[in-house]
TIGUGU-894306 format. One record per residue: residue in three letters; y negated, z, x of N, C-alpha, C in turn. Coordinates in steps of 0.2 Angstrom, whole numbers, plus 5000, padded with zeros to 4 digits. Each point is the difference from the previous one (the first is absolute). Layout:
N
ALAYZXYZXYZX...
END
This chain:
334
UNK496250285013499550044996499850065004UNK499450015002499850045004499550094994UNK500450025000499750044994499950075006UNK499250034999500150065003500150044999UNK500550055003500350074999499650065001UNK499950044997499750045001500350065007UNK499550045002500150035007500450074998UNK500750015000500350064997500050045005UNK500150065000500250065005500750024997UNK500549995007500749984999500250065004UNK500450044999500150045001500950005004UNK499750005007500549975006500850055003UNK499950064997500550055003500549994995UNK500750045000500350014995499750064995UNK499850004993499950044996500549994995UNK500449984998500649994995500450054997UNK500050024994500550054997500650005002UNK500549945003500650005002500149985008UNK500450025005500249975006499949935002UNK499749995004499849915004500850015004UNK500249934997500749985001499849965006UNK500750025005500149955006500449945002UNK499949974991500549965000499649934999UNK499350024997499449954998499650005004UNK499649945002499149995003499650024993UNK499550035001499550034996499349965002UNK499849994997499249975000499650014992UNK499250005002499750004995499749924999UNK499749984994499949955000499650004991UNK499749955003499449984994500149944996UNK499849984993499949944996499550004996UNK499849954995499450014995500449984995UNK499950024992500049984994499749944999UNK499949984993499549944997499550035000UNK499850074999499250024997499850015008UNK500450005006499550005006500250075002UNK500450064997500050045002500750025007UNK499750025005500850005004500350074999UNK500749985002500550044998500250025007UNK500350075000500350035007500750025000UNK500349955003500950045000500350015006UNK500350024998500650005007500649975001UNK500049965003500749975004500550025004UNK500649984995500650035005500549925000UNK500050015007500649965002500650015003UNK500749984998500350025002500349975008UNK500050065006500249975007500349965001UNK500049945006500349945003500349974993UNK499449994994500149954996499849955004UNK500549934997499849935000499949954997UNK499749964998499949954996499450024995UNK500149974994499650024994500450044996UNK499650054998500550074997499650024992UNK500550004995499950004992499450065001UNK499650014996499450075001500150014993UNK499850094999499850014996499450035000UNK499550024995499550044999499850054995UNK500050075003500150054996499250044997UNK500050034995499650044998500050044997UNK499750064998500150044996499950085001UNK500150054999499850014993499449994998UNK500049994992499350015000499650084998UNK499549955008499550095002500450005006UNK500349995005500350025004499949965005UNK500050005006499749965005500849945004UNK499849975004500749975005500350055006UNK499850065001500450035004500350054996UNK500149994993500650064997500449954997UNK500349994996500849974997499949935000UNK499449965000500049925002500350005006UNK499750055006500249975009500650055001UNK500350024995500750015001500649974998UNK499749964993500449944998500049925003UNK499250025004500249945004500250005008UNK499950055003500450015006500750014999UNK500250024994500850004998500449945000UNK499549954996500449944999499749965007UNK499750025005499949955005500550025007UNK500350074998500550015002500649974999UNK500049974994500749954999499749914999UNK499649985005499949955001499349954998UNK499750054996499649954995499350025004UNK499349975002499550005000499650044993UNK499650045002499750024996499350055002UNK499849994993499150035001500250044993UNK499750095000499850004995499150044999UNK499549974998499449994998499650064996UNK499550005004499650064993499549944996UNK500350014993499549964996499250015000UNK499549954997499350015000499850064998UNK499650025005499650054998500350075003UNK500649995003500450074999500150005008UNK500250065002500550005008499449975006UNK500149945003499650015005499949894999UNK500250004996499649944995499549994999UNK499649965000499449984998499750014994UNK499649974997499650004992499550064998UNK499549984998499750045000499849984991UNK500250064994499650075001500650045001UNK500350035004500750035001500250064994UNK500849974999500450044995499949984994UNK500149935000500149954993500649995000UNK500149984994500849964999499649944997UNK500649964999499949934997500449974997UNK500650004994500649965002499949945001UNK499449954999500049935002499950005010UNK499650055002499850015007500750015004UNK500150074996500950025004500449944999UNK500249954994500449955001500149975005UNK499149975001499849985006500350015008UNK500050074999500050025006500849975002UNK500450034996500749985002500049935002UNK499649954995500049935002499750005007UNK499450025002499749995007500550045005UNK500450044999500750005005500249945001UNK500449984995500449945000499849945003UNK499250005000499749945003500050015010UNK499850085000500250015005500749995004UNK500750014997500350005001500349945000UNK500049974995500049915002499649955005UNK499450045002499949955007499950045006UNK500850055000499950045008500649955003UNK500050015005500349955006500950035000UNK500050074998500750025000500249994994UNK499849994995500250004992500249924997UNK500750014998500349934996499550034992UNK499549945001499650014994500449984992UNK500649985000500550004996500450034998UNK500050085003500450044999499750105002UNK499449984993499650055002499950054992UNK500250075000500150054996499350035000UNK500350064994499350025000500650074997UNK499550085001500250044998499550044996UNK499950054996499550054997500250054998UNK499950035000500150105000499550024993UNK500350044995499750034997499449954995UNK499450034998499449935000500249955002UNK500449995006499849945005500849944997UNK500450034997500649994998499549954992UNK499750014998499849984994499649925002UNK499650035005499649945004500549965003UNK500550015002500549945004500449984994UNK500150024995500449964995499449954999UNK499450024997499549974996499549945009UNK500349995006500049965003500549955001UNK500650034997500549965001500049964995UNK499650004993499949954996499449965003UNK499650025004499549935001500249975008UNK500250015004500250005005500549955000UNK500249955002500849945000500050035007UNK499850005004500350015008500250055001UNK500050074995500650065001500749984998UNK500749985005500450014996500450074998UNK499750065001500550064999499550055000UNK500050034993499650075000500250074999UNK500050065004500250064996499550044997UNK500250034995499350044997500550085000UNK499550065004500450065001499850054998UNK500250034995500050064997499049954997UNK500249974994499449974996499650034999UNK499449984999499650034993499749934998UNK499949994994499449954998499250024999UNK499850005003499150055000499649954996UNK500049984997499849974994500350044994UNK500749995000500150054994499950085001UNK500150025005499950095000499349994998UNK499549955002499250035000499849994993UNK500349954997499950004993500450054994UNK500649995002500250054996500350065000UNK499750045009500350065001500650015001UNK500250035003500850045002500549974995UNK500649985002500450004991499750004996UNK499449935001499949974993499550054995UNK500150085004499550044994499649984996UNK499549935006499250004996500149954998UNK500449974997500149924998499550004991UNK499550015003499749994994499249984998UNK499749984997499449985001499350055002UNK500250054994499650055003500050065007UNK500749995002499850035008499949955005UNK500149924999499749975005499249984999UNK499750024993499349994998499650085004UNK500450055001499850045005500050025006UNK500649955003500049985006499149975003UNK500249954997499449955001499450035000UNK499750054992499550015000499950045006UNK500450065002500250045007499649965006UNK500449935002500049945006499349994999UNK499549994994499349954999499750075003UNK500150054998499550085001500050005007UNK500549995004500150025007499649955003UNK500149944998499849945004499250035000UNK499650014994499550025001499750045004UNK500450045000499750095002500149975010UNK500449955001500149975007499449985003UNK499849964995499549955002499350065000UNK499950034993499650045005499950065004UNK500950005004500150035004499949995006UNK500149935002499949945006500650025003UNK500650024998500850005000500450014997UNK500649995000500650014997500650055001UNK500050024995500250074998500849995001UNK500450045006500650004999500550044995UNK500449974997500550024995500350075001UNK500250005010500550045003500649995000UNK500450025004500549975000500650034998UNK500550025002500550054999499950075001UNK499950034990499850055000500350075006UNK499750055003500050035004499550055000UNK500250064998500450045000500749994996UNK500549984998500449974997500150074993UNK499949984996500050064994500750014999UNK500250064999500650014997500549974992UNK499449974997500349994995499949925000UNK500049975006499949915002500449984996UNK500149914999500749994997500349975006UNK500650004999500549985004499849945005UNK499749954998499749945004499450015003UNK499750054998499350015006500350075004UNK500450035000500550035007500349975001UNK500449954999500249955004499549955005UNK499449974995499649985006499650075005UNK500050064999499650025003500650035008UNK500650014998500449995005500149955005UNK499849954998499949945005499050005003UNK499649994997499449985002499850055004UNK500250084997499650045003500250055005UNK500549965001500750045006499949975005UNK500150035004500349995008500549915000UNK500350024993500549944998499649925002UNK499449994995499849955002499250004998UNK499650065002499550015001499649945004UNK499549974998499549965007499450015000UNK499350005003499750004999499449954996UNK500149945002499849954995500449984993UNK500450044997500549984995499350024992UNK500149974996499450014995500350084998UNK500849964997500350074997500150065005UNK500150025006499950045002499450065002UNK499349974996499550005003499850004993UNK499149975000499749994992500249954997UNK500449954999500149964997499749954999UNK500349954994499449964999499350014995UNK499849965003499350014994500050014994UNK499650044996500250004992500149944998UNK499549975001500049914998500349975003UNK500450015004500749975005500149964996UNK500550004995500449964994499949984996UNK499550004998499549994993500449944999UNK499849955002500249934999500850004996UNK500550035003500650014998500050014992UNK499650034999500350014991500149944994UNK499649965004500049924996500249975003UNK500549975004500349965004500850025003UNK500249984996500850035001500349955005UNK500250005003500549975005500949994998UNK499949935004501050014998500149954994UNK499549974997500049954993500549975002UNK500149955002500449955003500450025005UNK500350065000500650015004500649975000UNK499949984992500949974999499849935003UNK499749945004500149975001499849985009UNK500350075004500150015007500749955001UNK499949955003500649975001500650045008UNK499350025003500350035007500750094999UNK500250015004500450054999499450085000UNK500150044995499850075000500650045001UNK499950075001500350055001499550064998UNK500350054995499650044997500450075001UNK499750035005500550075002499650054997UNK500350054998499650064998500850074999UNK499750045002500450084998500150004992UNK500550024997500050034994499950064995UNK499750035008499650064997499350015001UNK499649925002499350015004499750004991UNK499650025001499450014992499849904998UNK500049995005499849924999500449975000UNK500750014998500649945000499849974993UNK499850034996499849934994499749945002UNK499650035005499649925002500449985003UNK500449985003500549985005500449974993UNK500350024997500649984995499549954996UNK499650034996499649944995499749945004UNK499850015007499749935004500849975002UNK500450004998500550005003500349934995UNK500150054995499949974992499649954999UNK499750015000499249954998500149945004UNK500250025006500349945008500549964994UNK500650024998500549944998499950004994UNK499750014995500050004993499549915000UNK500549964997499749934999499949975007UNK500550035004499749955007500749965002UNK499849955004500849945000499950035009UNK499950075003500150005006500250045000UNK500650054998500150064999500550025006UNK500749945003500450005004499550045008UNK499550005000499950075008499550024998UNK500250034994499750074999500050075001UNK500150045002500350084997499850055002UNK500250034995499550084999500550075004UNK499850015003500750045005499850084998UNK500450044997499850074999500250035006UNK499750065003500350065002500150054999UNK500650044999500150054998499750075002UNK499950044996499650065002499349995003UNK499849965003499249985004499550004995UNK499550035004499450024996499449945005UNK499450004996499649945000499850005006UNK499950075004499849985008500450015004UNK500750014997500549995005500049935001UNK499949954998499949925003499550005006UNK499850045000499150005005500249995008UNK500650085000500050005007501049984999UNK500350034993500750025002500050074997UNK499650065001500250054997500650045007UNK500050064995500750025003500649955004UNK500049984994500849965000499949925002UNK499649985002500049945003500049964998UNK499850004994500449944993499749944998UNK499349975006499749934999500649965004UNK500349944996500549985000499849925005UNK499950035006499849935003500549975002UNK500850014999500749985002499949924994UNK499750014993499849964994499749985002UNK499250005003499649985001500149935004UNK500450045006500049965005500649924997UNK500650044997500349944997499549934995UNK499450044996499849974995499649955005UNK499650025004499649975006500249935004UNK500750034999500649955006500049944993UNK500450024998500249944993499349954998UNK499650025001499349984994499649975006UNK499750025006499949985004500549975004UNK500349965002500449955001499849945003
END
């Protein structure tokens, strides 16, 4: 199949929020989804491998590009053996798709799938023995591939959100009700207008900044990652303007995760027990075994004291548990 890729501008130096390890080959490398749109990630391989080597592919946060917690997550794991890429989805990072700074959860599905296709026909890869990981938003999107996908056998979803549910029904469920999603919307129709005849789209912004004093505990949390030294980038949405108002539209009607409970492959669902977002992590988690006959490699792994972007980089305390990761990886990939 000869599909043409679009012309990206790929960005050749190290720019990375974490150290380029000496223990990996690093390369850039490209692929295309089904809708034609091509994806940009990075490849780590781990040194004087031989043979075909189990891969995974990583994503996430969402809003956040592959040179902050995705290419740290997967330089990490290609340090203990496993090939891996992790991707900036459509639209975002240095990814193709034009009109830029859309989400999709049918397109982002995608995207994870157009990995795996990647990674199933590369020359290093046992296309048998191929993972998938997601961070944050991206954590939701890999549960919600792991149900369409039969060629992942092992998924982690890390420090979750389901962005279908937050966009519908707000933070902790506050807007869960007809009349603030009927305002959302009318909000989403006004904007799309006022776009069109603007001959643009109007960004959202991203992580508040100047950070108010009286923020809630989860947006100084995320403003201590996006707009620090910590894991600042230039091309990150969240670091930066964000996504477009009408970024997520689509997400209010279209829940992801229906058929969770019938992922017959292994998941791992890690999250802090102090992150604002562990609901979503425990109720997808729930939702995962409730009525399913696949529950034997399933589990939800708390960590104690960790907040939602400690999973990102590690935090102070260094508490992204790739000792688990790496074990989950080794068993399931096999």
């Amino acid at each position: 199949m000869n599909m043409k890729k679009e012309e990206l501008k790929l960005t050749q130096t190290w720019d990375k929020t974490f150290p380029k390890s000496e223990l990996v080959d690093h390369s850039k490398v490209t692929f295309i989804n089904r809708y034609g749109i091509t994806l940009a990630a990075d490849m780590y391989v781990p040194k004087n491998a031989e043979g075909r080597l189990p891969a995974i592919a990583v994503s996430g946060p969402f809003g956040a590009v592959k040179e902050q917690c995705s290419g740290l997550y997967a330089q990490t794991m290609a340090e203990r053996g496993f090939l891996t890429i992790a991707f900036d989805p459509s639209f975002t990072g240095e990814s193709g798709g034009n009109v830029r700074y859309m989400a999709s959860p049918d397109i982002n599905t995608e995207d994870f799938m157009a990995a795996v296709d990647f990674l199933s026909l590369n020359d290093r890869v046992d296309p048998e023995r191929i993972g998938i990981i997601g961070i944050c938003g991206w954590g939701g999107m890999a549960i919600n591939t792991a149900v369409l996908d039969t060629r992942v056998k092992a998924t982690v979803a890390s420090t979750m959100y389901d962005m279908t549910r937050v966009n519908a029904n707000g933070y902790f469920d506050s807007e869960d009700n007809e009349e603030a999603r009927y305002a959302k919307k009318a909000a989403m129709c006004a904007q799309r207008t006022a776009d069109l005849k603007a001959g643009e789209y109007k960004l959202g912004g991203g992580v508040v900044d100047p950070l108010p004093e009286d923020a809630p505990y989860f947006v100084k949390d995320y403003y201590d990652y996006y707009k620090t030294e910590r894991g600042y980038h230039e091309r990150s949405l969240n670091s930066n303007g964000g996504w477009n108002v009408i970024g997520c539209e689509s997400f209010i009607n279209q829940p992801i995760l229906k058929y969770s409970n019938e992922i017959r492959s292994a998941v791992l669902i890690i999250h802090g027990d102090k992150a604002h977002s562990c609901y979503f992590g425990k109720d997808a988690f729930r939702n995962m075994v409730t009525n399913s006959k696949y529950t034997s490699n399933k589990e939800l792994y708390l960590i104690p004291g960790a907040s939602h972007t400690d999973l990102y980089d590690g935090g102070k305390d260094h508490v992204i548990p790739f000792d688990k990761l790496t074990d989950f990886f080794t068993e399931y990939l096999r």
